[in-house]
C-alpha positions in Angstrom: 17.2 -23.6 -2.3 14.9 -20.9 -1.4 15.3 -19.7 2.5 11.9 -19.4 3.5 10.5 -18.6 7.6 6.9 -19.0 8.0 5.6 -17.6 11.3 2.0 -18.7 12.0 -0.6 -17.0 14.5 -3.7 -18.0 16.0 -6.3 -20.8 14.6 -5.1 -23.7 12.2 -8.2 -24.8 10.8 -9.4 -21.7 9.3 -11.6 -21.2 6.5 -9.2 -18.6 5.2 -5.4 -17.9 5.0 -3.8 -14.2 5.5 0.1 -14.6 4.5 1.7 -11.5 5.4 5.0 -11.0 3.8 7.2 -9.2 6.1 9.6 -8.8 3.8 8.3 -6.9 1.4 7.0 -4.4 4.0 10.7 -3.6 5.0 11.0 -3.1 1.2 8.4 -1.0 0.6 9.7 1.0 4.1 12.8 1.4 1.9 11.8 2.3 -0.8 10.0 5.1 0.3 13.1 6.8 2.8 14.8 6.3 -0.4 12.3 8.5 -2.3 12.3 10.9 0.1 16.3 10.6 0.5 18.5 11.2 3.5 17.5 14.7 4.7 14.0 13.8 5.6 13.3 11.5 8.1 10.9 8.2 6.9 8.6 7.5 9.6 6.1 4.1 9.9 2.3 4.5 10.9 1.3 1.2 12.4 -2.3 2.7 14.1 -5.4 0.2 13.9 -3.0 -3.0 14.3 -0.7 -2.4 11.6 -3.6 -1.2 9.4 -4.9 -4.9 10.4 -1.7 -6.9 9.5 -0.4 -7.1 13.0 1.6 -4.5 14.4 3.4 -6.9 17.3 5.2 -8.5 14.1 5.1 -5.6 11.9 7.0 -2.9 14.1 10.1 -5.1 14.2 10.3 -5.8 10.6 10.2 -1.6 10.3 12.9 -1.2 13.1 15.3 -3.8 10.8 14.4 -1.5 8.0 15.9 1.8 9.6 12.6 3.5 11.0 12.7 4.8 14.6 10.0 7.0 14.6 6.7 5.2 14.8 3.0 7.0 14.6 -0.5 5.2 16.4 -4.0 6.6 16.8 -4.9 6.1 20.5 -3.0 5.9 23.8 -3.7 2.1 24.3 -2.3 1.5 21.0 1.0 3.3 21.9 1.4 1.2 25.2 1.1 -2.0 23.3 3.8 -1.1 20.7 6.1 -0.3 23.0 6.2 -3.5 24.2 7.5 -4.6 21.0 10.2 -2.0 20.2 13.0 -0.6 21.5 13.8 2.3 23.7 15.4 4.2 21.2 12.2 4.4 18.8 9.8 7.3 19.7 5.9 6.5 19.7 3.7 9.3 18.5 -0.5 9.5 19.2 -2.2 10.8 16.8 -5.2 11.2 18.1 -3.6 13.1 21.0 -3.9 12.7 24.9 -7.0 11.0 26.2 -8.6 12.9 28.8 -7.1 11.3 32.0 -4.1 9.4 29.5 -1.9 12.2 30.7 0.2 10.3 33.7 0.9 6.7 31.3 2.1 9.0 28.5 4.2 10.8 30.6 5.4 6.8 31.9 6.1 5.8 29.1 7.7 8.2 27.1 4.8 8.3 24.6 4.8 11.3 22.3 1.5 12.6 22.1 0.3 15.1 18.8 -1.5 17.8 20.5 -4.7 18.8 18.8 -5.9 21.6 20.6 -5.6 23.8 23.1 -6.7 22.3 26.1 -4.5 19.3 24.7 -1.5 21.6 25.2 -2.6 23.0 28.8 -3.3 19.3 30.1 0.1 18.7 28.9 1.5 21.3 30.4 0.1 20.6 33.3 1.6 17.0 33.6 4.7 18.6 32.6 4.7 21.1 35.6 3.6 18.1 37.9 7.0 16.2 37.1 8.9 19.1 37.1 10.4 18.4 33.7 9.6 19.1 30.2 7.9 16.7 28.1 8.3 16.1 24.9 5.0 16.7 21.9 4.3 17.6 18.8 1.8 20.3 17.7 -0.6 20.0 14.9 -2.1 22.6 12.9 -5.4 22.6 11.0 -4.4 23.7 7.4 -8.3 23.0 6.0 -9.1 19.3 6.5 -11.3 20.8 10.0 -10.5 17.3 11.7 -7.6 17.5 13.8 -5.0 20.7 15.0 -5.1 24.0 16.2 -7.2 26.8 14.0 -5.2 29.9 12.8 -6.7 31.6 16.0 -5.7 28.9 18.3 -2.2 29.4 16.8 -1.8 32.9 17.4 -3.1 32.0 21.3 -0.5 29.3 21.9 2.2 31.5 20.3 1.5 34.7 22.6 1.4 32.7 25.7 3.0 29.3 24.9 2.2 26.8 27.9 5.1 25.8 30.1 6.9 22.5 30.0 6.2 21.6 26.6 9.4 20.4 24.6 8.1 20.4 20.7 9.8 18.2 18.9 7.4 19.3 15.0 4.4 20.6 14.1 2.4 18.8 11.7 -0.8 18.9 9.4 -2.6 16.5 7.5 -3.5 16.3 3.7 -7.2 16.0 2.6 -6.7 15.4 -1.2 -3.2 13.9 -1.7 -4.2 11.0 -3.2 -5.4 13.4 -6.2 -2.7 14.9 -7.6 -4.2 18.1 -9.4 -6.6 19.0 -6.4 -6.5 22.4 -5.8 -6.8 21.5 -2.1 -3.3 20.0 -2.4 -1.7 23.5 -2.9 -3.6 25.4 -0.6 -3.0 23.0 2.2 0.8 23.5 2.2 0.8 26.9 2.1 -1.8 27.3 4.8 0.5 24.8 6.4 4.0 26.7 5.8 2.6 30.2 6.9 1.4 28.1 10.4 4.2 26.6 10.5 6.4 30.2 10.4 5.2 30.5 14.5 7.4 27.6 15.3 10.6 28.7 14.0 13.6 26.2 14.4 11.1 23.5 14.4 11.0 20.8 12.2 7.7 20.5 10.2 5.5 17.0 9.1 2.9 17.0 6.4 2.9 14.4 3.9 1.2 10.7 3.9 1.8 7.9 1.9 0.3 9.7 -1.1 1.8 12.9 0.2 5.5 11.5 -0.6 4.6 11.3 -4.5 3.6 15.0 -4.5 7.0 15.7 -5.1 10.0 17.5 -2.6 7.9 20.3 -1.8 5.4 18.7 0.5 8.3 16.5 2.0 9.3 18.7 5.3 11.5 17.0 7.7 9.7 14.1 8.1 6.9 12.3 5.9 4.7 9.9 7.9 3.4 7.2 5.9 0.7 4.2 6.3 -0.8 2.4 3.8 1.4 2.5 1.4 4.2 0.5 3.9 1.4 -2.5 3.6 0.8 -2.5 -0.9 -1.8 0.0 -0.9 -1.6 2.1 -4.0 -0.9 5.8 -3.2 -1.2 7.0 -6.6 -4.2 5.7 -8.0 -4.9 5.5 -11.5 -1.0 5.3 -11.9 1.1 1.8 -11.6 1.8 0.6 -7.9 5.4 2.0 -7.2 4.8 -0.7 -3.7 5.1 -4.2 -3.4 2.3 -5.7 -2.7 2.2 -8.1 0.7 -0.2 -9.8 1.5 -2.1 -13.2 0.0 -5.5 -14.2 1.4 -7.1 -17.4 0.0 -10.3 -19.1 1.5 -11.3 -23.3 1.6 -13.6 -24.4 -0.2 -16.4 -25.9 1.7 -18.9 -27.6 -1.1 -19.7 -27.5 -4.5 -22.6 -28.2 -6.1 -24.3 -28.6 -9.8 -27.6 -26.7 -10.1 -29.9 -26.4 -12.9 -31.4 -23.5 -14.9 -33.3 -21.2 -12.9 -32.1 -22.0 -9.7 -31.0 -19.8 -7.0 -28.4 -19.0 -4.7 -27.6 -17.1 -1.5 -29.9 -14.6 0.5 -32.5 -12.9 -1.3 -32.1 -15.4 -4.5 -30.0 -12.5 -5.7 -28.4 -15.0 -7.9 -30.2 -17.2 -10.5 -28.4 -19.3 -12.7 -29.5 -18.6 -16.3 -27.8 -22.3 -17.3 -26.7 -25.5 -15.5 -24.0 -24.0 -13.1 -21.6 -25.1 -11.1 -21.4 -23.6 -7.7 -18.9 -23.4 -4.8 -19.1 -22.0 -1.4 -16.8 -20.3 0.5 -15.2 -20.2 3.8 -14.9 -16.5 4.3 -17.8 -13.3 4.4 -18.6 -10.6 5.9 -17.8 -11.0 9.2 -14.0 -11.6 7.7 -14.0 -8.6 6.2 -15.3 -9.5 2.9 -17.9 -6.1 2.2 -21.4 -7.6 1.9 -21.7 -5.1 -1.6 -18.7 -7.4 -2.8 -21.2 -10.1 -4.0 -22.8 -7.4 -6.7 -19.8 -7.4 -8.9 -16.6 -9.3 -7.0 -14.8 -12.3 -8.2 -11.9 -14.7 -6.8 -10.0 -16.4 -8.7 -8.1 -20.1 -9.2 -5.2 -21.1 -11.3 -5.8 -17.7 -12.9 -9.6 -18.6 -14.3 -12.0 -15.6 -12.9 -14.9 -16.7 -11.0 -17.5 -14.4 -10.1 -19.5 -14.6 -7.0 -22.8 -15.7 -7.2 -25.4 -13.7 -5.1 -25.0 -11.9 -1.7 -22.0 -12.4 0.4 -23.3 -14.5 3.9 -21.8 -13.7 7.2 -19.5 -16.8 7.1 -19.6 -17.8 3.3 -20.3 -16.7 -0.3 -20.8 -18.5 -3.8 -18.7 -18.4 -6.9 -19.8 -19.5 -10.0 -17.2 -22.1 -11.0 -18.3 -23.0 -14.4 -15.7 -21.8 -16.2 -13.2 -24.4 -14.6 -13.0 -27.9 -15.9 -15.4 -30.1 -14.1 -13.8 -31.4 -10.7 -10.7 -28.8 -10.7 -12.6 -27.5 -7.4 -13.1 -29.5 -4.5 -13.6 -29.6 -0.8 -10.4 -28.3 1.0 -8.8 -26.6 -2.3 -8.4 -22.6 -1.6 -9.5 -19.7 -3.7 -7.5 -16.7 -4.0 -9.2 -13.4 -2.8 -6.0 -11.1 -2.7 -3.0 -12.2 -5.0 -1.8 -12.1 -8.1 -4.6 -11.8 -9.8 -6.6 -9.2 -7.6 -4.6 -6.8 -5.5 -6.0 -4.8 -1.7 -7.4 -1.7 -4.2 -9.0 -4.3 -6.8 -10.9 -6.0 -4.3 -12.0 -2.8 -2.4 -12.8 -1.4 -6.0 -15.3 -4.5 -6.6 -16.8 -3.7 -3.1 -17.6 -0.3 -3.7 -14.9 1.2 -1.1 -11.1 1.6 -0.9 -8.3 -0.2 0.0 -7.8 1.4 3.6 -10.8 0.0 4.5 -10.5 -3.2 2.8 -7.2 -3.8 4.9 -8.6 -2.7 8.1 -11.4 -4.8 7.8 -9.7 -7.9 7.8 -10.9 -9.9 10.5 -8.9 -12.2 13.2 -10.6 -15.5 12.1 -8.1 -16.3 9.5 -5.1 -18.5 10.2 -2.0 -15.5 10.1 1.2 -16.9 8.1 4.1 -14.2 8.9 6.2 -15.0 6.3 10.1 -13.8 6.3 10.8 -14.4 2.8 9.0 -14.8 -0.5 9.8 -16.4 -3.5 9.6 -13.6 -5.7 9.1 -15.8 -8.9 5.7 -16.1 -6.8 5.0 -12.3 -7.1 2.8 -11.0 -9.8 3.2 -7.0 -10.2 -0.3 -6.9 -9.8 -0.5 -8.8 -6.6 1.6 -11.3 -4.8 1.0 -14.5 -5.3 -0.9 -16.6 -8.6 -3.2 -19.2 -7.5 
């Protein structure tokens, strides 16, 4: 008999069901320390809530897996996380220190990636008021212009390097890795290794989830990926080396049999060309569900693909369900949006965006299944589970 540990969080009469396999994220956590192999340390990014899947449940499933090194965006999100991990983890900011974030860093032995100057100095200064060193990591621009210190602001910080500051690696961040052949690839690790030559004896960061499949080169000490831990694809246009983990299907609310020439949804976007058959859905825009998603998206059910008819509402859209045998849909039975038949990147594809933001959009209104283990046999390789 299948062992199987559902978790579930928040409402239980949602339109729409998230079922986050836990599992297959310590997999995919695996998979990738064992891609990079034992001489480079594997961390887990877990900023904007887990990239929306929950970090509170995710973080633990990442610590079981081996990580102890864990990366956020903002302060606040530091201080939650800690809650849920151990002392022997170390929480990294991304983003930095907050102007006035110095002292609850500092607290709580959060690890902040110091962006720029003044970044350094304030820390330096907190460092100088505890009269200890603190512990930080630098980053360098090496030609994305978002975050790190310029060349110049490099050769400052290494002729007179603030006090107090105990660097644990300095870092950059890659612009293009998800594009293989980019000539920006290239450029940014050697712009990155001749920055990098001011820290000597300090160990060096620079590859992302796509980063990893770049090959040893841009692998450093320590890789740092995100959305590939949650099924995104970080090679495109190549097969998914991840699992994929979650499954979202949405209730149907109503169906209905229109005639030719009818229309559907805001705008009358949609008009059926034939008697149709409609249903509506629990689940929009307001879930997550990109309004352009409506122009070309489909769900699917017991593997028959059913395009959406018209604009997707705030709280609903409309599939054309003509396809299916008369009565195979009714009120209460659930649609799949993300699953075996359409993966994170598919559905982000059809909405005219990618799958970071399709993930991250994903709003709280769904009824959350954690679930500890999978039936595989479940698991298409193109999404997890076949409605």
């Amino acid at each position: 008999m299948l062992a199987r540990v559902e978790v579930k969080d928040g409402i239980q009469h949602a339109g729409a069901v998230l079922t986050i396999d836990l599992a297959g994220i310590g997999r995919n956590y695996r998979l990738l320390a064992n891609k990079v192999g034992p001489n480079v340390t594997c961390a887990g990014v877990l900023k904007a809530d887990a990239y929306g899947l929950g970090a509170s449940r995710v973080a633990p499933t990442l610590y079981q897996a081996g990580c102890r090194i864990f990366f956020v965006a903002h302060l606040d999100e530091a201080l939650d996380l800690r809650r849920h991990l151990p002392r022997d983890v170390t929480i990294h900011v991304l983003n930095g220190l907050p102007e006035g974030g110095e002292g609850d860093c500092a607290e709580f032995g959060i690890v902040p990636v110091l962006n720029s100057l003044e970044q350094t100095e304030a820390w330096s200064e907190q460092a100088r008021l505890l009269g200890r060193k603190l512990p930080c990591a630098i980053q360098v621009d090496s030609g994305m212009s978002r975050f790190g210190l310029s060349p110049r602001d490099v050769a400052r910080f290494v002729e007179a390097p603030p006090a107090g500051l105990d660097l644990s690696f300095v870092m950059s961040h890659l612009a293009c890795a998800d594009e293989p052949a980019h000539p920006a690839n290239a450029h940014q690790r050697e712009t990155f290794a001749a920055q990098a030559k001011h820290f000597p004896g300090v160990r060096k960061s620079l590859a992302n989830s796509s980063g990893i499949f770049l090959g040893g080169a841009f692998h450093n000490d320590l890789v740092r990926p995100g959305a590939a831990l949650y099924g995104i694809n970080p090679v495109p246009g190549q097969v998914n080396p991840m699992l994929p983990v979650i499954r979202l299907t949405a209730q149907v609310i109503q169906t209905r049999e229109v005639e030719a020439g009818a229309h559907a949804g805001y705008g009358w976007a949609f008009r059926a060309a034939q008697p149709t058959r409609l249903a509506t859905l629990a689940i929009g825009y307001a879930d997550g569900l990109q309004r352009a998603f409506g122009e070309n998206g489909a769900v699917y059910f017991r593997g028959k693909r059913l395009p959406v008819a018209g604009r997707v509402s705030m709280d609903s859209l409309i599939v054309d369900c003509s396809e299916l045998p008369a009565g195979a849909l009714a009120r209460g039975s659930q649609v799949e949006i993300i699953g075996g038949h359409q993966t994170v990147d598919a559905l982000a594809a059809a909405a005219g965006t990618i799958g970071y933001e399709m993930l991250t959009s994903l709003g709280r209104r769904y009824e959350r299944i954690y679930a500890e283990e999978i039936d595989t046999r479940w698991r298409g390789r193109a999404g997890m589970i076949a409605i």
